[in-house]
N, C-alpha and C positions, 0 to 999 in steps of 0.2 A: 504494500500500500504506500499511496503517495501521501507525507505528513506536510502540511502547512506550516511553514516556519518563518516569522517577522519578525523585524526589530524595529522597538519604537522608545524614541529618543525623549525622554523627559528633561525640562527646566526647570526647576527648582530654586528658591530664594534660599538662603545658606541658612537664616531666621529657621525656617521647618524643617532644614533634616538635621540641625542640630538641635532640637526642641525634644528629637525622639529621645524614649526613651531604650535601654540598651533591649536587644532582642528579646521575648518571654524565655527562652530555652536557659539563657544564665541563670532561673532563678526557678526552671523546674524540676519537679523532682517526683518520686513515688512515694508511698508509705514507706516508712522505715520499718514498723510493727504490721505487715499486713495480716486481715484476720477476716479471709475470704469461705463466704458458707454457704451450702447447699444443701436444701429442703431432703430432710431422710425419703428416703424411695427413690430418688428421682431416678429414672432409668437411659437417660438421652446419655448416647455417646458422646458431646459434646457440647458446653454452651459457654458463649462468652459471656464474661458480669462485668467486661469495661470493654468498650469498646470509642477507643478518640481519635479526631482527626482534628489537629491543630495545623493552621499556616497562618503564616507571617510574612510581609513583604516590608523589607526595610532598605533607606539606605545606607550604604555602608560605603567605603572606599572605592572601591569598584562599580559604586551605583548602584541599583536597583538591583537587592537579590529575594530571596525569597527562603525562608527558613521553613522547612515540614518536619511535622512531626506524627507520628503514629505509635498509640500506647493501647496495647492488649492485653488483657486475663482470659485466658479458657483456662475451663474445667475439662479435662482428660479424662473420658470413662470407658475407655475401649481399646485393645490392641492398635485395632487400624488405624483410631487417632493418634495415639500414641505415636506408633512409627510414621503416619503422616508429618506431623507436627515434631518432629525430634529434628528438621532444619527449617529454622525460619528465613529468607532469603532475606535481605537490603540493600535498596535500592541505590547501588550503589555505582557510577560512572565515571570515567575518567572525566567530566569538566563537572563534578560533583565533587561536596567534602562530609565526609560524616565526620559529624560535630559531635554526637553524644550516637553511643551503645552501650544500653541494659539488659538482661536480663537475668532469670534466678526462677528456681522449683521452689513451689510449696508443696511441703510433704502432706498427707492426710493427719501425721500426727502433727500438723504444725512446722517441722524442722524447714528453714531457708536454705536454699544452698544457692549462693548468687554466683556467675558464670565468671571467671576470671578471662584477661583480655585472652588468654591461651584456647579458648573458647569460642573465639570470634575468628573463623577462617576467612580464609582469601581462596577462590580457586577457578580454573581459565574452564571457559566454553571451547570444545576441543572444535567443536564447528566454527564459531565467528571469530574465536581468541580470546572474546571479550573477557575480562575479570569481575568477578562479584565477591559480595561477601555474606556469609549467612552466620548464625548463632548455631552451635552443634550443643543441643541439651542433653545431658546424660541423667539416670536416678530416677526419670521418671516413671512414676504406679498407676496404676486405675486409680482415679479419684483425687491425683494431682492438678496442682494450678499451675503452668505456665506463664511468666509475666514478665513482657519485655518494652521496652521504646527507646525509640531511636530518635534524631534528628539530624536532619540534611540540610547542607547548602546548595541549593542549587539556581541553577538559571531560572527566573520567573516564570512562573506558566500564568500570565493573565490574561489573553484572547480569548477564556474556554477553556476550564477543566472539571471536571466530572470523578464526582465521589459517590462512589457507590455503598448502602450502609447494610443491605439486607444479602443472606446466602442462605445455604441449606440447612442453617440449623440455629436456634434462637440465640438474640443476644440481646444484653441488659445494660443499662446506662451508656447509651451511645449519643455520643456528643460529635461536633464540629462548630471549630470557632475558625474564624476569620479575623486578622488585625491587619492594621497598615495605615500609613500616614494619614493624617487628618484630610487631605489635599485629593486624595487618590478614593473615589466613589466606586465600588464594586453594585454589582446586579447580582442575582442570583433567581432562580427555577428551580423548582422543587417538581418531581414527576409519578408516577405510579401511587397517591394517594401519601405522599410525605409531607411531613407538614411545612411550616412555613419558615422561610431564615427570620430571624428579628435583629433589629440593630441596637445594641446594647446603648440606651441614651446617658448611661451613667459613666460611661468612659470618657474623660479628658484629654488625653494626650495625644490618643489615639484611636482613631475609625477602628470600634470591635461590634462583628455579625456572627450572630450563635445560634447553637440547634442544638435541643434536648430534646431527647426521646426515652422512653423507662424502660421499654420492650419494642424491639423489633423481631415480629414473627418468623421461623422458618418461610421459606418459599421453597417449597418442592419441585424440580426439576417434570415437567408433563412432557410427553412426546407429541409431537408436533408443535411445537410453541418458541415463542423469543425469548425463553428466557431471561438471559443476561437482559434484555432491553426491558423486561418485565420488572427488575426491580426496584426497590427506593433507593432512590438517589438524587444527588441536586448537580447542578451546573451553575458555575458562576464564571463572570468576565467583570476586567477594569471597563466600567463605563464613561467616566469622564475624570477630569484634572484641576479642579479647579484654581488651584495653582496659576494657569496658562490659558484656562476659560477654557481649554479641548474636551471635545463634544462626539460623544459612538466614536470612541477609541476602537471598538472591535467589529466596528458596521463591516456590511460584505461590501458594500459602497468602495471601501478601501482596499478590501481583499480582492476585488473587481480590477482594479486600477493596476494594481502589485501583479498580479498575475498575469494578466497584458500584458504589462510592460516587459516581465517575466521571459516570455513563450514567443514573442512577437515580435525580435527587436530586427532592427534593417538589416538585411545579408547583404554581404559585401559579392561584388562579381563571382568570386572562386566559390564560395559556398553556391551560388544558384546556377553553376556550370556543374557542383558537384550532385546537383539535386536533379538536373534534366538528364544525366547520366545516370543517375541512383533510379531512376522514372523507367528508362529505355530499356533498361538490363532487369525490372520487375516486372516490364509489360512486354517484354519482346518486339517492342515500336510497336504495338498494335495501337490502331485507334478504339476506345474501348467507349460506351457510355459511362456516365459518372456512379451509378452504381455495382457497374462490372469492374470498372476503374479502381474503385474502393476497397471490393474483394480482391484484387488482385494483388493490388499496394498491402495490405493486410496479410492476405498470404504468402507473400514475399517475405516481407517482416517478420512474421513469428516463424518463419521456415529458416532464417537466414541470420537474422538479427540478434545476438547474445545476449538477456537482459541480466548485468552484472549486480550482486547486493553492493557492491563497492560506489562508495560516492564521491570518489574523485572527481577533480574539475572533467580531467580528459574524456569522461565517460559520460559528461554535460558534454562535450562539446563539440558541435555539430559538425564540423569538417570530420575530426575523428571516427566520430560513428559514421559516416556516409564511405570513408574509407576502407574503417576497419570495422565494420560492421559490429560494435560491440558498445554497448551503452549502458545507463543505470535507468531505471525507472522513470526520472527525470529528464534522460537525454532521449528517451525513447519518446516520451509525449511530445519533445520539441520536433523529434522527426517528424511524427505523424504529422503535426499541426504544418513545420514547413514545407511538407508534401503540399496538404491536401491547399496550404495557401496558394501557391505555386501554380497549382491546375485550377484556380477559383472556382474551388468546393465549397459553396456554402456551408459553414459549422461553426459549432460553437463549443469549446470546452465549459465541461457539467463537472462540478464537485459532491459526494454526497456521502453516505454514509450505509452502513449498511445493518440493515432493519431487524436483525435479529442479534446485533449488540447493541445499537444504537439509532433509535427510530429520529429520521431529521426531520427537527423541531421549525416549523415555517415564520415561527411568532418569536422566535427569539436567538436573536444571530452569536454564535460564541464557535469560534473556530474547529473543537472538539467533534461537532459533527461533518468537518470538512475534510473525510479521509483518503477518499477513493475517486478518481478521474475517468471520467466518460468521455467519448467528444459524439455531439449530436447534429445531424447531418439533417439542416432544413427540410430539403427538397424528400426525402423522402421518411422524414419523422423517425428514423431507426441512428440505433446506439452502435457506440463500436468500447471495446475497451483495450486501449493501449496495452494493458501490464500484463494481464490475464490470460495464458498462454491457450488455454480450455475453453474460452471464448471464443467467439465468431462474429463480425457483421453480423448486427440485426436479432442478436440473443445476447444483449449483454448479460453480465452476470446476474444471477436472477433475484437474491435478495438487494439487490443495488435498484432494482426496478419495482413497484408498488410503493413507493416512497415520494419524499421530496428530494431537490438539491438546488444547487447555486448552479444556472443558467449564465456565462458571462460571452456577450457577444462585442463585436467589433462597432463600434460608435465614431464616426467622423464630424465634425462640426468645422468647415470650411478647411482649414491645413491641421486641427486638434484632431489627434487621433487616438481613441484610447479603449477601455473597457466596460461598460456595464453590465453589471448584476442583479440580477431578476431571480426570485425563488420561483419554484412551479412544480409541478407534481409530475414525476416520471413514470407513465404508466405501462403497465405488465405487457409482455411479451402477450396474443389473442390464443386464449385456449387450441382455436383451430388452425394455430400456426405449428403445436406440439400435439403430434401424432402417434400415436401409436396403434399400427391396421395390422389385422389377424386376417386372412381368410383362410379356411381349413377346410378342405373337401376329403369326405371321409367311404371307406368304402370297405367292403369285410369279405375274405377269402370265400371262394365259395363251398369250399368242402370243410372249411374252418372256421367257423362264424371268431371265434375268440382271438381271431389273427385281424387286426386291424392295418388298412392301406391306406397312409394318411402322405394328401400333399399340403404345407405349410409354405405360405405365402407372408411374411413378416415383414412388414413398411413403417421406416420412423423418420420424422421430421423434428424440425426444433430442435431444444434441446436435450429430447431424447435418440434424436439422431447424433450432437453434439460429441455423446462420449462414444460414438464410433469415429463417423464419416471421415471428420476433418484429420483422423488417427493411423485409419487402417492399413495406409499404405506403406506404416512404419511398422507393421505386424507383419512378418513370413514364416513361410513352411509352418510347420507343424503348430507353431502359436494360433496363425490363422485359420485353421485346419480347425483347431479347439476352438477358436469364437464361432466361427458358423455354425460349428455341429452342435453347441452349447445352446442354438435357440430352441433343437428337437431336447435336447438331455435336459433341459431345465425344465422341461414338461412330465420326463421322466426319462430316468437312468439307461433302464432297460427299454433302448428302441435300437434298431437295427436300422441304419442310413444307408440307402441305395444312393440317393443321390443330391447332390448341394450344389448352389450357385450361387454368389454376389452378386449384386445388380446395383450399379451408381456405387464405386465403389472407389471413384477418383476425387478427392478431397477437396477437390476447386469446385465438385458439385452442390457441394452445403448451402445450403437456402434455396437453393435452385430445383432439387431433383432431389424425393427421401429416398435413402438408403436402403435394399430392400434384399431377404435373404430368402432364399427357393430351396425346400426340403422336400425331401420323400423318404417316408421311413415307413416300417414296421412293425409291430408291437402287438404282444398278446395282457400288456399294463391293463387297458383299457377293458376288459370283458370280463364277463365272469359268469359260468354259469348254474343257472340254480333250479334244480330238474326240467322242467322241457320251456324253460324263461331263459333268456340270457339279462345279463344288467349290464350296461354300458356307460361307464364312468364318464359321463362328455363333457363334465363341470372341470374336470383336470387338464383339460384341452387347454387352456385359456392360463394353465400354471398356475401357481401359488399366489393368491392374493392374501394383503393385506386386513387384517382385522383386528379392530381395537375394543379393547376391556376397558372396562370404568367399573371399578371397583369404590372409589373415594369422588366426593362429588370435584367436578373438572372447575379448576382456579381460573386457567389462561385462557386466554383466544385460541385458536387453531392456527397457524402461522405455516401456511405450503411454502414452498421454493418456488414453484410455479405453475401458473391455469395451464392444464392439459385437456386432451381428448382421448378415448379409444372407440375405434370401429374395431369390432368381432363379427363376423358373419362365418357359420359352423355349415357348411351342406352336407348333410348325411344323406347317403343312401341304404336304407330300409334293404336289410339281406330280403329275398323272396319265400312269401308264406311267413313273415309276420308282421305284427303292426307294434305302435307304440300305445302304452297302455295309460302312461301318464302324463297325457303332453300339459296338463294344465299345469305341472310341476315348471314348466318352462318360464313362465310369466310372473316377473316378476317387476316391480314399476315402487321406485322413492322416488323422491324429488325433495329439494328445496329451493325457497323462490321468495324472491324480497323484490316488496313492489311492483310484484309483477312482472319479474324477470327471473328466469329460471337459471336459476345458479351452480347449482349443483343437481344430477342425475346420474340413477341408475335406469336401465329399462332392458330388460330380454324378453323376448317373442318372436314367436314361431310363424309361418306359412308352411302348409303340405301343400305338396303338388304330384299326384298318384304317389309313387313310392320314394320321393325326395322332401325329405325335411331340412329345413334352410331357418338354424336361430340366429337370430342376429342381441347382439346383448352388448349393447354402447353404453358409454361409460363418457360423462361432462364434467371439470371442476372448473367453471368459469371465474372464480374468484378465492383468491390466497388465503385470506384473513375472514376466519368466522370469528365471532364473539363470542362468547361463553355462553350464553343465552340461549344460542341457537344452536350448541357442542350437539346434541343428542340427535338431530337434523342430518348432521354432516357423518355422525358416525352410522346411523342407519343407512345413511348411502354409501356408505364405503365401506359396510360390510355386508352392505347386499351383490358385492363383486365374491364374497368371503360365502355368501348362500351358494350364488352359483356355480362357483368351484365345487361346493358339496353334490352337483344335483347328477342326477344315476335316472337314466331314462330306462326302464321296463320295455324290453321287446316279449313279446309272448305270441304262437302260434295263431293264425288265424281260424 
């Protein structure tokens, strides 16, 4: 992901930053006698009795820093927490300083044992290199306290940061305070039902913003849900200075302008000789139209193009990547953009965030939801994403869509040329653009009714074409061999494959032509018989679907990745001299439907025609996000895929 990073320059009279008083961390501290208790019974493997988040922005010698702090007690009741919890990590960076590290066990008989510094390690990410630091607790029982806090100096985070208070298991006196010059006005949002920041009017020195809470509930993890974006938490940003009278210090207005000027700047002759040359060798001189143009540029790029984590300049910098085909996430958005400028591609770079950690807030601007880059292409309303190797034209990534984001187009004003930023709703990819077609023509030996002759015909579009199509070509021999045959074996193990075919199986096909796979197989899976009846399992046809339990009444929304479709259409041919005995088992029909538009569906149903039975059982999820209101709607449709998997049609003699 792409992080938003500014700097913004404060003035300050010498009067106010020497007026502060010295940072809170020189004069915190913990109990010396802690005498932490819990209610006899209580059975929960874990719960916190302190839970704080203190920051502080001060200035200091080097300007504006910003002091954090974070102070915990869990109660320990279980092995797994235990060995969970036996390393606490801190955030710890090289242009960061840890200022203060605490921690110490309380025993159940009371005994402290505080962690000496030989307790506090240092140890490298063998991946990034990076270094951190964590506390290693040793001594701890069932029914111990862990109780640690730290404090950091680091570089200010005030565009927008997000503190989360709630997780899977309850916690007690959870506080966050806020301090900072009298001068320096913060904002804050409170979301998922948290209550409200308040400004402490009895502080003097210093602007202090607080939040007590007694109990914050477990949130149980539900499948299908956002989660992380489900819980309590606040967002805050510096809003103004009055200091300097500066007014939406963190407006997108600004982030509009910075970003432009960013992505946009004038290329000198050799860069746009290197870019009609970068054009000609990804399109083979063809003349293309602008949306085949697009896919092409695209395809070229993540076929060719190196996206390095490394954030050196050379990997910003656009002759290099055009040369050496290797860039960072950043240098990679700048190609895109001076491609598509270049060809006068209508687009616009989209920022946004992504809806199942962090749903973007339209009402109130703090850079924390500004994670993830799209670029959105006028002329034909479809996304593209830069970074996202998994992606395609026209499927961006799919929780990054049903969302909002920062919209920033190109604005000319006589020889001004710059950026504006517009929020707006990015909507979902259309159900019937993600595909998934079954046809299955079925047909039974004739001296061997239990021997089934099935040809499968399997069609995907979308994003469920995604995690083949644009792939396949990098799949051989034997690998590809097991994905074809895998669409008869996933139906069942035991089938015998006579014969298999790919179809559109050339990766520049994606959007254009769904990927479609041609089976013939064999199988005696499917029959069974039960004196002069045979039963004919034809709900397996279709594989294993999906089915959900509600055991506990459901907290969250429903939260899909994305509106899909399925066509199934089943032609059986009826062995001779018998009939089917239960066709009304076939018909099955849910729905749900708000306002009058049909949202979600199941539907199977049958036609005969002399001795050909043709069911067809489509399947609609037109929309992502149910609400909890409507949970029990959405799971009787999705598990009426889960009936028809069960259903066993009756042939019996005529």
């Amino acid at each position: 992901m792409l992080k938003i990073r500014f700097t913004l320059i404060f003035v300050f009279a010498i009067q106010i930053a020497s007026s502060q008083n010295e940072p809170f961390y020189t004069t915190y501290s913990w109990d010396e006698n802690p005498s932490y208790k819990i209610e006899e019974g209580t059975d929960e493997p874990i719960i916190a009795l302190k839970d704080k988040i203190l920051t502080e922005f001060s200035f200091q010698k080097e300007g504006l820093v910003e002091y954090f702090l974070e102070h915990r007690v869990l109660w320990l009741n279980s092995d797994d927490k235990i060995e969970h919890y036996n390393k606490i990590y801190l955030p710890y960076t090289s242009t960061s300083e840890l200022k203060v590290n605490k921690a110490r066990v309380i025993k159940k008989n009371g005994e402290v044992v505080e962690l000496d510094k030989s307790k506090i390690l240092t140890a490298q990410d063998e991946e990034t290199g990076k270094n951190y630091k964590f506390f290693a607790f040793e001594g701890i029982e069932k029914g111990s306290f862990i109780e640690y806090y730290y404090v950091v100096q680091r570089y200010p985070r005030y565009k927008g940061n997000r503190i989360t208070f709630q997780t899977d298991f309850n916690k007690r006196n959870v506080e966050f305070d806020l301090y900072a010059p009298k001068n320096l006005i913060f904002d804050f949002k409170t979301y998922n039902d948290t209550p409200e920041v308040e400004l402490d009017t009895l502080s003097k020195n210093k602007k202090h913003w607080q939040l007590k809470i007694n109990k914050v509930d477990a949130l149980e993890k539900e499948e299908l849900s956002a989660y992380n974006a489900s819980k309590n938490f606040i967002v805050y940003k510096l809003d103004r200075n009055t200091a300097d009278n500066s007014k939406d210090l963190s407006s997108y207005g600004k982030v509009a302008q910075n970003i432009y000027s960013y992505y946009y700047k004038e290329l000198n002759n050799k860069t746009q000789n290197l870019i009609k040359k970068f054009i000609k060798e990804a399109t083979s001189g063809k003349d293309l139209d602008e949306e085949s143009l697009i896919r092409k540029l695209e395809f070229f790029i993540k076929a060719n193009v190196f996206i390095t984590k490394d954030g050196s300049e050379n990997f910003k910098d656009l002759d290099e990547i055009l040369n050496k085909k290797i860039a960072s996430e950043t240098g990679v958005l700048k190609l895109y953009l001076a491609l598509f400028k270049s060809l006068n591609i209508k687009h616009e770079i989209v920022i946004t965030s992504d809806r199942q950690e962090l749903k973007f807030d339209k009402n109130f601007e703090a850079n924390n939801f500004l994670t993830d880059f799209l670029i959105y292409f006028n002329k034909t309303k479809a996304f593209l994403s830069p970074t996202e190797l998994s992606s395609r034209y026209g499927f961006p990534p799919a929780y990054l869509t049903d969302n909002y984001g920062l919209f920033i187009k190109e604005v000319k004003v006589g020889d001004f040329v710059s950026g504006i930023g517009r929020v707006k709703y990015i909507r979902p990819v259309k159900a019937e653009k993600t595909v998934d077609k079954m046809i299955l023509d079925i047909d039974f030996e004739e001296d061997n009714l239990s021997n089934c002759k099935i040809k499968l015909d399997r069609s995907m579009s979308g994003y469920y074409a995604m995690y083949f199509q644009p792939f396949i070509h990098l799949v051989k021999d034997e690998a590809k061999t097991e994905l074809i045959e895998g669409f008869a074996k996933n139906i069942n193990e035991d089938v015998d494959i006579t014969e298999k075919e790919l179809v559109n199986g050339d990766p520049e096909l994606f959007g254009i032509k769904p990927i479609q796979f041609l089976l013939n197989f064999n199988s005696e899976a499917f029959i069974e018989k039960a004196g002069k009846k045979y039963l004919f399992k034809v709900g397996d046809l279709i594989g294993k679907q999906m089915q959900m339990y509600q055991e506990k009444e459901r907290i969250l929304p429903v939260e899909n990745e994305f509106t899909r479709s399925y066509y199934r259409t089943i032609n059986i041919k009826i062995p001779e001299g018998y009939k089917v005995a239960n066709l009304d088992d076939i018909n099955i029909k849910n729905t749900f439907e708000k306002e009058g538009n049909e949202l979600l569906i199941f539907h199977s149903h049958y036609k005969l025609n002399d001795n050909i039975l043709v069911i067809t059982a489509d399947e609609h999820y037109r929309e992502n996000i149910i609400e909890t209101r409507n949970y029990e709607d959405y799971r009787t449709v999705i598990n009426s895929a889960a009936d028809f998997n069960k259903l066993t049609l009756v042939f019996e003699p005529l």
